[in-house]
N, C-alpha and C positions, 0 to 999 in steps of 0.2 A: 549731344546725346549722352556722351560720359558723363559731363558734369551733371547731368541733371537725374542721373540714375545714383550720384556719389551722393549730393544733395539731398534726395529721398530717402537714401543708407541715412545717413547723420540724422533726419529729423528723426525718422522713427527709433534710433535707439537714445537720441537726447529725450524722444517722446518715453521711451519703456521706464528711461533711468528715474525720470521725475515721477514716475507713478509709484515707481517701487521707494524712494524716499518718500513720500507721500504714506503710503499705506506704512512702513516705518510709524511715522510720526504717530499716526494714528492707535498704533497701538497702545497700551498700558505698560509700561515696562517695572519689574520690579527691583528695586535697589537693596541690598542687604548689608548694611555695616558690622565689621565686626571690631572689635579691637586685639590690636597685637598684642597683648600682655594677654589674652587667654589662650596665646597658642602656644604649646609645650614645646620647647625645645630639645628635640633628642640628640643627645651627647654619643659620640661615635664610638666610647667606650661600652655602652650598654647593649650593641650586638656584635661587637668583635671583641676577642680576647687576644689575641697575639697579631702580630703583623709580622711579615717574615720578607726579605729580599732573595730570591735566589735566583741566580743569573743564569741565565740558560747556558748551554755549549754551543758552538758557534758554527757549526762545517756549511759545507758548498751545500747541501742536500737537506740541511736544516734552516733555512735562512726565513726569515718568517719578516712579512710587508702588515700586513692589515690585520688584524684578529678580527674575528667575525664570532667568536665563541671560546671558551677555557673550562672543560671538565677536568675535577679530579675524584681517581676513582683508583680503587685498590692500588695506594703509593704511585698514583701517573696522571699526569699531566698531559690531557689531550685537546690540543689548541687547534682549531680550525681556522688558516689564516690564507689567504689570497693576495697572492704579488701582483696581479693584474685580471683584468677581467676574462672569466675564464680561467683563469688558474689555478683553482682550488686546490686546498693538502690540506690532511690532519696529519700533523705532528704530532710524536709521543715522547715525554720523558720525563724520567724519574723525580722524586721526588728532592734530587740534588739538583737539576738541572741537563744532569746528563741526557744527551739527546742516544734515545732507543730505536728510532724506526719512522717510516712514513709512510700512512697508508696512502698512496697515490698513485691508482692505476686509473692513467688517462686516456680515453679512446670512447667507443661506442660497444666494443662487445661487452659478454657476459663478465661481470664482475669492474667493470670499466665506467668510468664516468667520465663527463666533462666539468658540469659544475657541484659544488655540494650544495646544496638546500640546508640542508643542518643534518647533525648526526646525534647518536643516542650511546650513549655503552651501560653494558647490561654485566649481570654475573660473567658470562661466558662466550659475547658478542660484542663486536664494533657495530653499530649499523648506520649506513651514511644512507642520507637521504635527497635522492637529486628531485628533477623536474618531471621524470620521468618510469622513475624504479627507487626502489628500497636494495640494498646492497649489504649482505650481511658475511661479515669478517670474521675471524677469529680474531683471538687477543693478541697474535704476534703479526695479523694482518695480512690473513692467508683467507682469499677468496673463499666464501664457505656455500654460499645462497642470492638469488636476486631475486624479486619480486616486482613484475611489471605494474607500473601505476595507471589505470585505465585512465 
């Protein structure tokens, strides 16, 4: 009885596969050549003007696994980076490296997250964005507003 309902499985999707190459075939398809000498080549000097290395500062509470994102905004550097799943942080720091702050309040209540979605910084705003609510910070990362996301 197995074999013969496993049997009926196989013929009908060897039956589906040849139809759908079939109708394939049938169709018109159109082919468009181009040649590589009309494609412009853009040289990476033409939208960058300086490149700069600056090494971040290193502590227990700044340790950064995955970037998921890098703003900067009025001289800071806000890196959105994840050590594991579920672990989200936006780290801040200067425009030396020096590591300033982290906004990472983990949990469920008001002002708390678990994961970040993405976040946004404004004039006068951090605002993190989970699955669930919009989280709005001040600039030194002081819970300021939440916003449930229906």
């Amino acid at each position: 009885m197995k074999k013969t309902i496993f049997l009926l499985i196989g013929l009908i999707l060897f039956a589906c596969k040849k139809e759908q190459t079939d109708s394939l075939r049938n169709k018109d398809l159109i082919t468009i050549d181009f040649e590589s000498s009309l494609v412009d080549k853009l040289k990476f000097s033409q939208f960058v003007d300086t490149i700069e290395f600056i090494p971040l500062e290193t502590t227990d509470e700044s340790l950064i696994s995955d970037v998921n994102r890098i703003v900067y905004a009025d001289s800071l550097y806000y890196i959105h980076s994840t050590r594991s799943l579920m672990d989200s942080k936006l780290l801040v720091f200067n425009s030396s490296g020096q590591f300033c702050r982290k906004i990472s309040q983990r949990g469920y209540g008001p002002g708390e997250y678990i994961d970040i979605t993405d976040f946004l910084v404004t004039d006068e705003y951090v605002v993190i964005a989970t699955n669930f609510k919009l989280i709005k910070y001040d600039k030194q990362g002081h819970f300021y507003k939440e916003y449930k996301i229906e």
